[in-house]
NUKOLPA-624853 format. One record per atom (N, C-alpha, C, O): residue number from 0; y, x, z. Coordinates in steps of 0.2 Angstrom, whole numbers, plus 5000, padded with zeros to 4 digits. Each point is the difference from the previous one (the first is absolute). Layout:
N
     k      v      u      w
   NUM      Y      X      Z
...
This chain:
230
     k      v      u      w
     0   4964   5086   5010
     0   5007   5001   4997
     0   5005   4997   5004
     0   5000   4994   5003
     1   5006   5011   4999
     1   5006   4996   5002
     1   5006   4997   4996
     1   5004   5002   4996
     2   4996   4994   5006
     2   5007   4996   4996
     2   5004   4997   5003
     2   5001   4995   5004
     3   5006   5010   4992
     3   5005   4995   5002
     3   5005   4997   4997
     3   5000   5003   4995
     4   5004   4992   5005
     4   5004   4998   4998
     4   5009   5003   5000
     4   5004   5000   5005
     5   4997   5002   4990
     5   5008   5003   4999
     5   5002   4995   5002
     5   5001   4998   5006
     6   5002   4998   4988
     6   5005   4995   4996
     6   4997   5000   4992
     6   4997   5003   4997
     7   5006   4988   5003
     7   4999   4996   4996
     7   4994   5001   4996
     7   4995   4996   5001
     8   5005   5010   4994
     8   4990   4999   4997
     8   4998   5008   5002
     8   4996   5002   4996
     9   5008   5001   5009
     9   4998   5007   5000
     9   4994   5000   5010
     9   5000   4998   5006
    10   4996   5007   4989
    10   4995   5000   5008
    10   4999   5007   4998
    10   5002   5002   4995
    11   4993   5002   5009
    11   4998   5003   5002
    11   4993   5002   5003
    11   4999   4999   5006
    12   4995   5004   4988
    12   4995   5001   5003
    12   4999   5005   4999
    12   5003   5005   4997
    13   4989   4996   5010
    13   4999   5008   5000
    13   4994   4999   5003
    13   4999   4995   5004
    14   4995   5010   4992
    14   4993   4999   5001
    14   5000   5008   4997
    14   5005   5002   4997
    15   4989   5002   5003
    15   4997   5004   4997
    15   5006   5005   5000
    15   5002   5002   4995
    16   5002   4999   5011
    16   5004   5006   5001
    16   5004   4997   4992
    16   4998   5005   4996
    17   5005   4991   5001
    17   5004   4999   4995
    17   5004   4993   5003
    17   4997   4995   5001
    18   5010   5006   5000
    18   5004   4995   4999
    18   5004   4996   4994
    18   5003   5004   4996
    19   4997   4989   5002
    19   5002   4998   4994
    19   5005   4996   5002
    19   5000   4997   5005
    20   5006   5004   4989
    20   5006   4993   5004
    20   4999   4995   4992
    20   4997   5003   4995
    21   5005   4991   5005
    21   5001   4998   4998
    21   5007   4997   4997
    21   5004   4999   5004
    22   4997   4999   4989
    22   5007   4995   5001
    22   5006   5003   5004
    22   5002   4997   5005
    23   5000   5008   4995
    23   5007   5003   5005
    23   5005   4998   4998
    23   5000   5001   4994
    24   5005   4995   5008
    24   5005   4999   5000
    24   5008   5005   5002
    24   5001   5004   5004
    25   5002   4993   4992
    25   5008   5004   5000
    25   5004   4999   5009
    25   5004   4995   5001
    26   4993   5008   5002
    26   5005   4998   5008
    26   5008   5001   5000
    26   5003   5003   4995
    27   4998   4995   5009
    27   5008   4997   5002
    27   5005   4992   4998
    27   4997   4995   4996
    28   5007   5005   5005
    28   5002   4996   4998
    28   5003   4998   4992
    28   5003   5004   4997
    29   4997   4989   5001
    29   5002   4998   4993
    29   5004   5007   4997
    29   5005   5002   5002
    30   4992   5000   4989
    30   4996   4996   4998
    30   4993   5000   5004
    30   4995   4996   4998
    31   5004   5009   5007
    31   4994   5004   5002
    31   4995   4992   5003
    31   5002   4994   5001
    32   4991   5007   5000
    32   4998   4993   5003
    32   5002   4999   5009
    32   4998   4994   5002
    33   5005   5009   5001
    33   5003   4999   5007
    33   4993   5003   5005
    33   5001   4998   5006
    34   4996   5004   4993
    34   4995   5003   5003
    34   4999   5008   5001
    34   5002   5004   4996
    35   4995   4998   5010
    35   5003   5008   5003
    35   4994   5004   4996
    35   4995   4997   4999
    36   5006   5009   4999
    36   4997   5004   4995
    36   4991   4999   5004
    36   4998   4998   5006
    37   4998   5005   4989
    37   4994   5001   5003
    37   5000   5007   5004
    37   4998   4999   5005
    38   5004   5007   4993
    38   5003   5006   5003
    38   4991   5003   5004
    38   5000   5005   5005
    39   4995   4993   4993
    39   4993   5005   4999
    39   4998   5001   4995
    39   5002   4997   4995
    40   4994   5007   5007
    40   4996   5005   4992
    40   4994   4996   4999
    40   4996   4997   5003
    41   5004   5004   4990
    41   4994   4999   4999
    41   4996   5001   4995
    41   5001   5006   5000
    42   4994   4994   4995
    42   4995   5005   4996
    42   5002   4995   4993
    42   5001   5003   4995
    43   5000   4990   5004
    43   5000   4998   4995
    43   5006   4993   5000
    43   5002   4998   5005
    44   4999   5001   4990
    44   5007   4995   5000
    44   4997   4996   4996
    44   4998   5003   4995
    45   4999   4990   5004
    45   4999   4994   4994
    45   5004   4995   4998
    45   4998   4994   5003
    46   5008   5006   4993
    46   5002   4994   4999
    46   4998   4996   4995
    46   4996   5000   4995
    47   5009   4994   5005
    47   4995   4994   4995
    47   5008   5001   4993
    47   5000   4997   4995
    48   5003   5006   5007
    48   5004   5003   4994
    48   5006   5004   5001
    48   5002   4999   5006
    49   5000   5005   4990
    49   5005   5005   5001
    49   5009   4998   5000
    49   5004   5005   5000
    50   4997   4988   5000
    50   5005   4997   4995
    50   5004   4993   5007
    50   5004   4996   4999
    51   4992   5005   5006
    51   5001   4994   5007
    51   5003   5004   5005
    51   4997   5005   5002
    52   5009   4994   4999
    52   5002   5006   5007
    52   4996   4996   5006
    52   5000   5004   5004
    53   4997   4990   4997
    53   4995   4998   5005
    53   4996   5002   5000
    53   4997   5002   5005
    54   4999   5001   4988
    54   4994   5002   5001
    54   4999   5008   4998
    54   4994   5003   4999
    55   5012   5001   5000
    55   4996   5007   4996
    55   5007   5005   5002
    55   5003   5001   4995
    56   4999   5001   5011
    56   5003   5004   5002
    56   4996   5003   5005
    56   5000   4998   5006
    57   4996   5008   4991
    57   4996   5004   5004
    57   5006   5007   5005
    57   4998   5004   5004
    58   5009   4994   4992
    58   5003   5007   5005
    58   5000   5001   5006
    58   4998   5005   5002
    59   5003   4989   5003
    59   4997   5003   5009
    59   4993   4999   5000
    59   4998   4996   5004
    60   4998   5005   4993
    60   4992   5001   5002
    60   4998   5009   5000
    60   4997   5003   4996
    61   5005   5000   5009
    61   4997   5008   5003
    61   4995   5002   4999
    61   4994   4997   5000
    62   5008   5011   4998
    62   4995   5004   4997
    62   4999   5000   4993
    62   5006   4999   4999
    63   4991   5003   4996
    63   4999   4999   4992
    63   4994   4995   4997
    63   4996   5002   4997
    64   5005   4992   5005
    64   4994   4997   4997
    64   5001   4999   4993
    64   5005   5001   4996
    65   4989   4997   5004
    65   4999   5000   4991
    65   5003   4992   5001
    65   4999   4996   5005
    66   5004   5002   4988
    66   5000   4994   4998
    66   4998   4995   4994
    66   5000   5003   4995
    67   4999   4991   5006
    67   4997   5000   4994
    67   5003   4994   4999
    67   5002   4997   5005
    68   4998   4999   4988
    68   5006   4993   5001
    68   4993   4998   4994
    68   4998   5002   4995
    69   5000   4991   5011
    69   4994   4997   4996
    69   4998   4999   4993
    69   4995   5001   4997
    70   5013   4996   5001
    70   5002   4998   4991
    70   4994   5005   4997
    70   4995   4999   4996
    71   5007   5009   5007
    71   4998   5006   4994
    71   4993   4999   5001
    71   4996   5003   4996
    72   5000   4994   5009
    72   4994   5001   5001
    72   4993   4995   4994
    72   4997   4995   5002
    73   5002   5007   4995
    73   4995   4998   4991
    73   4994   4996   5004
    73   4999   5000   5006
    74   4999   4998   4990
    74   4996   4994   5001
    74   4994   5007   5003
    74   4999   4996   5005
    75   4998   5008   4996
    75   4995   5006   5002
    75   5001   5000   5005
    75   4996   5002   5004
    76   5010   4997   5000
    76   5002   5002   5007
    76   5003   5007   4998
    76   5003   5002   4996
    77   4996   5000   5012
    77   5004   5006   5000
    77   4998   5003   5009
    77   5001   4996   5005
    78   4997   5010   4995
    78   4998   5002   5008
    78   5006   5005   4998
    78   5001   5004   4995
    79   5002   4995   5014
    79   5005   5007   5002
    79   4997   4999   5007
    79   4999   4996   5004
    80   5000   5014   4996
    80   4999   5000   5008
    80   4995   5000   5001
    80   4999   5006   5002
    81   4995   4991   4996
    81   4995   4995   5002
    81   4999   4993   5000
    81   4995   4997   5002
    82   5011   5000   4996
    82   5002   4992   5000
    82   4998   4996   4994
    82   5002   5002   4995
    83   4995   4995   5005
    83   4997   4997   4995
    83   5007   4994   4998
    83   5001   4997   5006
    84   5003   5000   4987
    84   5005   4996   5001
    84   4999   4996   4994
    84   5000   5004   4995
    85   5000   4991   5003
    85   4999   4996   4996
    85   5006   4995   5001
    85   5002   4999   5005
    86   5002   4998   4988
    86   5003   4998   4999
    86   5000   4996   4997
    86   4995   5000   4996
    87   5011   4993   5004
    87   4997   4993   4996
    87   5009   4998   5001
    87   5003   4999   5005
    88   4999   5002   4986
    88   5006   4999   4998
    88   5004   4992   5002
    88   4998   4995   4997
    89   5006   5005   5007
    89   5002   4993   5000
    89   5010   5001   4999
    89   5003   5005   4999
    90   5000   4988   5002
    90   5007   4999   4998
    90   5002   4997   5008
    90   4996   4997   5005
    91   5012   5004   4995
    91   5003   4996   5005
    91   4999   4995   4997
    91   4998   5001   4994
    92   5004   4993   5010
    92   5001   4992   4997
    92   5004   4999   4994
    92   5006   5001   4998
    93   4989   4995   5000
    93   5004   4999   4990
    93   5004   4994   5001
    93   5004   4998   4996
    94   4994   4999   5009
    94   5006   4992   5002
    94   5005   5000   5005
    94   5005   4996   5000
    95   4994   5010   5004
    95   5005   5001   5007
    95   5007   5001   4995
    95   4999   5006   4997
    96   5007   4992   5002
    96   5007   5000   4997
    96   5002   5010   5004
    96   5005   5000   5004
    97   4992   5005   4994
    97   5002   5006   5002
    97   5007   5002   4996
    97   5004   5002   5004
    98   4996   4997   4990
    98   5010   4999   4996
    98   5002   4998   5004
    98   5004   5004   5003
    99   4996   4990   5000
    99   5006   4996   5005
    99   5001   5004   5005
    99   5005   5004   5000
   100   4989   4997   5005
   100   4998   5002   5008
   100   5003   5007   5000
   100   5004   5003   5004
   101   4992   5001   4991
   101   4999   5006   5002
   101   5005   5006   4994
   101   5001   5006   5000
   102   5001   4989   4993
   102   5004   5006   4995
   102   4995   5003   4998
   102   5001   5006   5001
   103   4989   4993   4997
   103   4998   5004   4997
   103   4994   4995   5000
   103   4998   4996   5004
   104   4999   5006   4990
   104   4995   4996   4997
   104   4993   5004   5005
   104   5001   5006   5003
   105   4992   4989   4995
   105   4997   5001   5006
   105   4998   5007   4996
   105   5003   5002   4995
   106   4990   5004   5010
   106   5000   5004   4999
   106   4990   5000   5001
   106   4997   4997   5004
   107   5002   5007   4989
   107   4993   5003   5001
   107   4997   5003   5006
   107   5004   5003   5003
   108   4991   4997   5000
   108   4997   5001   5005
   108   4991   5001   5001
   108   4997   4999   4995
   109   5002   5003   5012
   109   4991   4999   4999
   109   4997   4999   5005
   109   4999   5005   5004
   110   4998   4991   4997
   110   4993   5000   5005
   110   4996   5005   5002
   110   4995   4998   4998
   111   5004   5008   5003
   111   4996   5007   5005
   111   4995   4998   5005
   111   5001   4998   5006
   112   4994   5005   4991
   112   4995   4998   5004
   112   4995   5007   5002
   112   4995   5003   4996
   113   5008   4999   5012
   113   4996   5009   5001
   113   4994   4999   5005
   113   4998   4995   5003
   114   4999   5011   4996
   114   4995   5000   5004
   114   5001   5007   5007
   114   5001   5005   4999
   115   4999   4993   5008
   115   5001   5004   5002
   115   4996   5000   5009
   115   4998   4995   5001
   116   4999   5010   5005
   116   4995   4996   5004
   116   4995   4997   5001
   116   4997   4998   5005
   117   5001   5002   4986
   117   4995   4994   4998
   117   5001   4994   5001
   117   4996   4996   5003
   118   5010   5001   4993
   118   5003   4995   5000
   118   5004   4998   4995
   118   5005   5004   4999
   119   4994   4990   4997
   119   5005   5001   4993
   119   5005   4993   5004
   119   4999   4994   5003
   120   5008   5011   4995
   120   5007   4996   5000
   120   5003   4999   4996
   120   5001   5004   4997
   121   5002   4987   5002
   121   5001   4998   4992
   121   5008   5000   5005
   121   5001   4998   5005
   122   5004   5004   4989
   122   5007   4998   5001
   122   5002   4996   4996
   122   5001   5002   4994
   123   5001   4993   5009
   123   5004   4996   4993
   123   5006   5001   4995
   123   5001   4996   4995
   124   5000   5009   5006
   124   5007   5003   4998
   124   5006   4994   5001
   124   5000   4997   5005
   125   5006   5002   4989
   125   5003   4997   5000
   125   4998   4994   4995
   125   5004   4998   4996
   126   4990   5000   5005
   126   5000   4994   4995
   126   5003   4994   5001
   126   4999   4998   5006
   127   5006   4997   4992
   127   5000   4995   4999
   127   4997   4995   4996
   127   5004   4995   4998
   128   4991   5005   5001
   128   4998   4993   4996
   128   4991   5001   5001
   128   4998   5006   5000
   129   4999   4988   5000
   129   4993   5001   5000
   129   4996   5008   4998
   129   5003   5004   4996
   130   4990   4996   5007
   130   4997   5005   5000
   130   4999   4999   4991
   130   5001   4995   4998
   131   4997   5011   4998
   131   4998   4997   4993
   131   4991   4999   5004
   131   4998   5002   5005
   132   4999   4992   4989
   132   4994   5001   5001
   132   4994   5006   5000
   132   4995   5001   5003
   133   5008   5003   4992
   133   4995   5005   4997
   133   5001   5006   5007
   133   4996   5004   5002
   134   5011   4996   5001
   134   4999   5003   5007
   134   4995   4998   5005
   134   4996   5003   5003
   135   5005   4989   4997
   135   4998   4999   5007
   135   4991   5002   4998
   135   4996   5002   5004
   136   5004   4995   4991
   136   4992   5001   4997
   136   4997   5008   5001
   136   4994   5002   5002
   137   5011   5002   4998
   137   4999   5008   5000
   137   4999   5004   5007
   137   4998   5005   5002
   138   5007   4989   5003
   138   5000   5001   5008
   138   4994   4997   5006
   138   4997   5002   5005
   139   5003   4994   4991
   139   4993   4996   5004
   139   4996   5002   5004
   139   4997   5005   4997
   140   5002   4995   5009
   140   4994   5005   5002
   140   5003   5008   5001
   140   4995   5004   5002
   141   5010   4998   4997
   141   5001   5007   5001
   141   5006   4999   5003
   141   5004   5004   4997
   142   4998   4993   5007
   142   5008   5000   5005
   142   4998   5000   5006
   142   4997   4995   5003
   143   5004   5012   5003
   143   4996   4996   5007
   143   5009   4998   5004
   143   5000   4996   5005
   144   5006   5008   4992
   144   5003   4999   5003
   144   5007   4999   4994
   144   5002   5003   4996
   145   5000   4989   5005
   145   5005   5001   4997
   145   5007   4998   5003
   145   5001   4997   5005
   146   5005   5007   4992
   146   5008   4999   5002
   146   5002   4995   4995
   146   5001   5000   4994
   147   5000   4993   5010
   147   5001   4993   4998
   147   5009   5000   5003
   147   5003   5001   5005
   148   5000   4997   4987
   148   5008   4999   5000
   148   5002   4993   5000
   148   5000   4995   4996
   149   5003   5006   5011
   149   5000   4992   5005
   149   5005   4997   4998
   149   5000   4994   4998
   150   5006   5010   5001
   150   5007   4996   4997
   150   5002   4995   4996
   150   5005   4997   5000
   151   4989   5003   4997
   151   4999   4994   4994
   151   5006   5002   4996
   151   5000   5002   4994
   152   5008   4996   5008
   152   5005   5001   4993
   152   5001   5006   4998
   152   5002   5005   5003
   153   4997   4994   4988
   153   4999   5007   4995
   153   4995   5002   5001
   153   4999   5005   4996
   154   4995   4995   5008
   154   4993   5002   5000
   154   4998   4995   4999
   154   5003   4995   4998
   155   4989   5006   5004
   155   4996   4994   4995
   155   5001   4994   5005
   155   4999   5002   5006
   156   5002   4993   4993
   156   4998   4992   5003
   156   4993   5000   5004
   156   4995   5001   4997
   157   5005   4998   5010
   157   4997   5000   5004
   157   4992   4996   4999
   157   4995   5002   5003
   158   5006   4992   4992
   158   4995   4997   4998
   158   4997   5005   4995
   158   4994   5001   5001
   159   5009   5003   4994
   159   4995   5004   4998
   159   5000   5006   5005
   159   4994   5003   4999
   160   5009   5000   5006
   160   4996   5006   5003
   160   4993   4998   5003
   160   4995   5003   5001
   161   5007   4989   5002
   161   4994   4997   5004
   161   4993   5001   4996
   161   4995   5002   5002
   162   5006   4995   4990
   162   4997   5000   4995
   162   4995   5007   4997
   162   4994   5000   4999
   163   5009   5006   5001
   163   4999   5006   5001
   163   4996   5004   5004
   163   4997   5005   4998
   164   5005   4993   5008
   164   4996   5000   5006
   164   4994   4998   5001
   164   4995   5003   5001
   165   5005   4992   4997
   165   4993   4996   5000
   165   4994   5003   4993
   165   4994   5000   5001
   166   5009   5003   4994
   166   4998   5000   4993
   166   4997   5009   5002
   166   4996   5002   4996
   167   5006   5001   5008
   167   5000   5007   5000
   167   4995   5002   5006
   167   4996   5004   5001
   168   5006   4991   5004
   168   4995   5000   5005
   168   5003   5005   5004
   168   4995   5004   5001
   169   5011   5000   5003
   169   5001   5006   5006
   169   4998   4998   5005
   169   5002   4995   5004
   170   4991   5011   4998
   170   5000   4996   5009
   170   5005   5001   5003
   170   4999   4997   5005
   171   5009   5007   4996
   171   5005   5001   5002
   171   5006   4999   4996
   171   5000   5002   4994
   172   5005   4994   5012
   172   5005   4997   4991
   172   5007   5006   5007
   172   4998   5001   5006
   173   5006   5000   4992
   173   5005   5002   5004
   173   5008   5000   4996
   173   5001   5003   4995
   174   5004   4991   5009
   174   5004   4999   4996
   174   5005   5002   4998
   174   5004   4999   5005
   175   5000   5003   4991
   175   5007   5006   5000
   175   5006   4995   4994
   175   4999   4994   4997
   176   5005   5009   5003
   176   5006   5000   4997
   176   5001   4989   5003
   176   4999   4995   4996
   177   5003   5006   5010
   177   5002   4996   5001
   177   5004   4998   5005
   177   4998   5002   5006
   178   5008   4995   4995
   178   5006   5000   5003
   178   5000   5005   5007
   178   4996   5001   5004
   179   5009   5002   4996
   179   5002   5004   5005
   179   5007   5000   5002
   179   5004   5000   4996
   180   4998   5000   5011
   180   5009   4999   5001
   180   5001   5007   4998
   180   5007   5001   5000
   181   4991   5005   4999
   181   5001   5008   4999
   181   5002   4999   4994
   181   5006   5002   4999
   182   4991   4993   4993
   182   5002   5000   4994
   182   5005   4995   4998
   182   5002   4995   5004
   183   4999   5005   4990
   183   5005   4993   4997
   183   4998   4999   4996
   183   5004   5000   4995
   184   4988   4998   5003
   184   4999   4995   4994
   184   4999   4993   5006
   184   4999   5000   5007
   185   5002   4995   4988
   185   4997   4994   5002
   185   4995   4997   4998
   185   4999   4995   4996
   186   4996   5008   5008
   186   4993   4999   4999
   186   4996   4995   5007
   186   5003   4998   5005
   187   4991   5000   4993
   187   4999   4995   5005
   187   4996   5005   5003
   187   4997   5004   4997
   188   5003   4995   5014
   188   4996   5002   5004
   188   4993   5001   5000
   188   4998   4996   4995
   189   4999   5007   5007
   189   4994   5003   5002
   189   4996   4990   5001
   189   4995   4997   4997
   190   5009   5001   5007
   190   4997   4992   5001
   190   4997   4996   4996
   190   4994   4998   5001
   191   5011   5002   4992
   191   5001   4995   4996
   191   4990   5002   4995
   191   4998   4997   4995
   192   5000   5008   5006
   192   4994   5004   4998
   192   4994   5000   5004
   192   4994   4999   4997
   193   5008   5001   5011
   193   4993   4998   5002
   193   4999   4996   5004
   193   4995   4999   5003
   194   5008   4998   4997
   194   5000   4990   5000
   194   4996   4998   4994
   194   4997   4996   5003
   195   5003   5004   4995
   195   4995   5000   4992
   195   4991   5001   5004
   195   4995   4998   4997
   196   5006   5005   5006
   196   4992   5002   5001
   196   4998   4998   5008
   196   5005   4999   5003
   197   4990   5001   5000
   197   4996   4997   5008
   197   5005   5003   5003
   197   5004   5003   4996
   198   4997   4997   5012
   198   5003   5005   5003
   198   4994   5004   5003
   198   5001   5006   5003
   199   4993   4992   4997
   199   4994   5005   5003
   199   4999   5007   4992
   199   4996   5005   5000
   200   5006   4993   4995
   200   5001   5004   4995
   200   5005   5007   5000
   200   5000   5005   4997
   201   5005   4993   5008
   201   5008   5004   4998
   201   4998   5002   5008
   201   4996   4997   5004
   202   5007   5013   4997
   202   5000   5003   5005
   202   5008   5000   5001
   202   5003   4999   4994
   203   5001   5002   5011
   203   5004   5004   4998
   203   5000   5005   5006
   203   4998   5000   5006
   204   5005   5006   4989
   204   4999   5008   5003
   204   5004   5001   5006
   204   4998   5004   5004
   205   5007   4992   4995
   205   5004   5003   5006
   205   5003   5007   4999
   205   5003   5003   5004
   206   4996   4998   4989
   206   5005   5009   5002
   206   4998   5000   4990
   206   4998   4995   4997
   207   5003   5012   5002
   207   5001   5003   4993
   207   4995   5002   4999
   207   5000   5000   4993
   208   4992   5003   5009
   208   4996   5002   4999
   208   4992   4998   5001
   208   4999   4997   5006
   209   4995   5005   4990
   209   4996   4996   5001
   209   4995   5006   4997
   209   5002   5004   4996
   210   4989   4994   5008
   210   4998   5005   4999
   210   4994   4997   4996
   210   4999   4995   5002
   211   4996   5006   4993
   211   4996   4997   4995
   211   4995   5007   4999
   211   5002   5006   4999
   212   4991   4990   5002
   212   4995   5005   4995
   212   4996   4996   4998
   212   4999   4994   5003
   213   4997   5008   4991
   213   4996   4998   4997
   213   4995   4993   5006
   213   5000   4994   5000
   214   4998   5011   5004
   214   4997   4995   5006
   214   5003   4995   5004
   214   4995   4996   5002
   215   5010   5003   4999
   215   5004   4997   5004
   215   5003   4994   4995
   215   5004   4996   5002
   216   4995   5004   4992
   216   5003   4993   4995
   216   4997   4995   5001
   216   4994   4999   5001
   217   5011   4996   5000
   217   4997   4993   5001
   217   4997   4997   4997
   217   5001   5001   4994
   218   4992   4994   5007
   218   4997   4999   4995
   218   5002   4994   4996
   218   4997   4999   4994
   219   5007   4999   5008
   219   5005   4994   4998
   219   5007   5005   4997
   219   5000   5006   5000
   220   5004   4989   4997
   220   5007   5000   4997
   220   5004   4998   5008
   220   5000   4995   5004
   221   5003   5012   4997
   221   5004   5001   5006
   221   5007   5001   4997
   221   5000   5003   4995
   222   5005   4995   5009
   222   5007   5003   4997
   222   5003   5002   5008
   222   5000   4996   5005
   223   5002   5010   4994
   223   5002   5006   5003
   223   5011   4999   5001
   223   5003   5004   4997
   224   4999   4992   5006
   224   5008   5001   5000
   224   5001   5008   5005
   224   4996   5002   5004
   225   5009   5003   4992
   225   5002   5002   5002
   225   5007   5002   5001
   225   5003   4997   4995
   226   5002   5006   5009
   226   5005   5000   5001
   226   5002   5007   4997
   226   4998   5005   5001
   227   5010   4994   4995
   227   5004   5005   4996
   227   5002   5000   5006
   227   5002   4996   5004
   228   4997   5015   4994
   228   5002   5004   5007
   228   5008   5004   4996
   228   5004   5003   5003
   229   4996   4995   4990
   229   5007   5003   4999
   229   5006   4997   4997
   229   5005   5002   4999
């Protein structure tokens, strides 16, 4: 599987001749997220909701993919393509002051978890508050690669992503939606997340992309920094 990193929670993966993006964001500047279009094709679009201009503006994504906005996806899942996609309903933060901040109360959202390369990858969508239990109980054991949201403000609290981490077990954690000088939320850096963990535990990539197979996964919990390439 190749992977790369867009901006903020959008990547890009490609295994079995199928490319999948995730989370696309509205590019340009305010209201847009300040980050440059994705501007490739690709086979499938997944976001964690239809209602986030951070997270579910699939227009610069090339070609006709299918899309699918996790919310719609039922407790049975749901295959497109070939994708196997499960979903685990969560909320932006119920305590983050969003009336004040942002003029809009939080929004519905969902955790997405696909199969693609022979490899299941958990998205965390836009949760802000703890894992619920009856997810993390349902995750356990089935995450090899997860997208851990580092920013901590209006996402979940850093002590619970650590918590979740630990409860779900990913041998690869890789971390997004966090600070960038390209955007204008004020969020906390990439730092402030893997400082938390060994330094013989954290890579960093040096660039936006990264290559992962079944074979090649760490036998440990490794966390993969990548750099936004838009």
């Amino acid at each position: 599987m190749n992977i790369t990193f867009y901006a903020h929670a959008s990547f890009r993966f490609e295994a079995d001749g199928l490319a999948v993006v995730t989370d696309p964001y509205t590019p340009g500047p305010k209201p847009g997220s300040g980050f440059d279009p994705i501007d490739e094709a690709a086979d499938l679009v997944i976001m964690s909701s239809s209602t986030d201009r951070f997270h579910s503006d699939p227009s610069h994504v090339r070609g006709s993919p299918a899309v699918v906005d996790a919310l719609d996806v039922g407790p049975e899942g749901l295959t497109v393509k070939g994708v196997e996609i499960r979903a685990f309903p969560a909320m932006e933060s119920l305590t983050y002051d969003f009336q004040g901040q942002h003029g809009r109360d939080p929004d519905a959202n969902a955790l997405y978890l696909f199969r693609l390369g022979g490899l299941r990858v958990l998205h965390l969508g836009d949760t802000g508050n703890p894992v619920a239990p009856e997810h993390l109980e349902a995750l356990r054991g089935q995450v090899d690669i997860l997208l851990a949201l580092a920013g901590a403000h209006a996402t979940i609290a850093l002590d619970d992503l650590d918590a979740a981490i630990a409860a779900i077990g990913p041998r690869v954690v890789i971390p997004m939606h966090y600070f960038s000088p390209r955007g204008w939320l004020r969020i906390e850096p990439v730092e402030t997340f893997v400082s938390r963990y060994p330094a013989e535990a954290v890579t960093r990539v040096g660039g936006p992309t990264l290559e992962l197979t079944p074979e090649t996964l760490p036998e440990q919990l490794h966390i993969y920094v990548l750099e936004q390439s838009r």
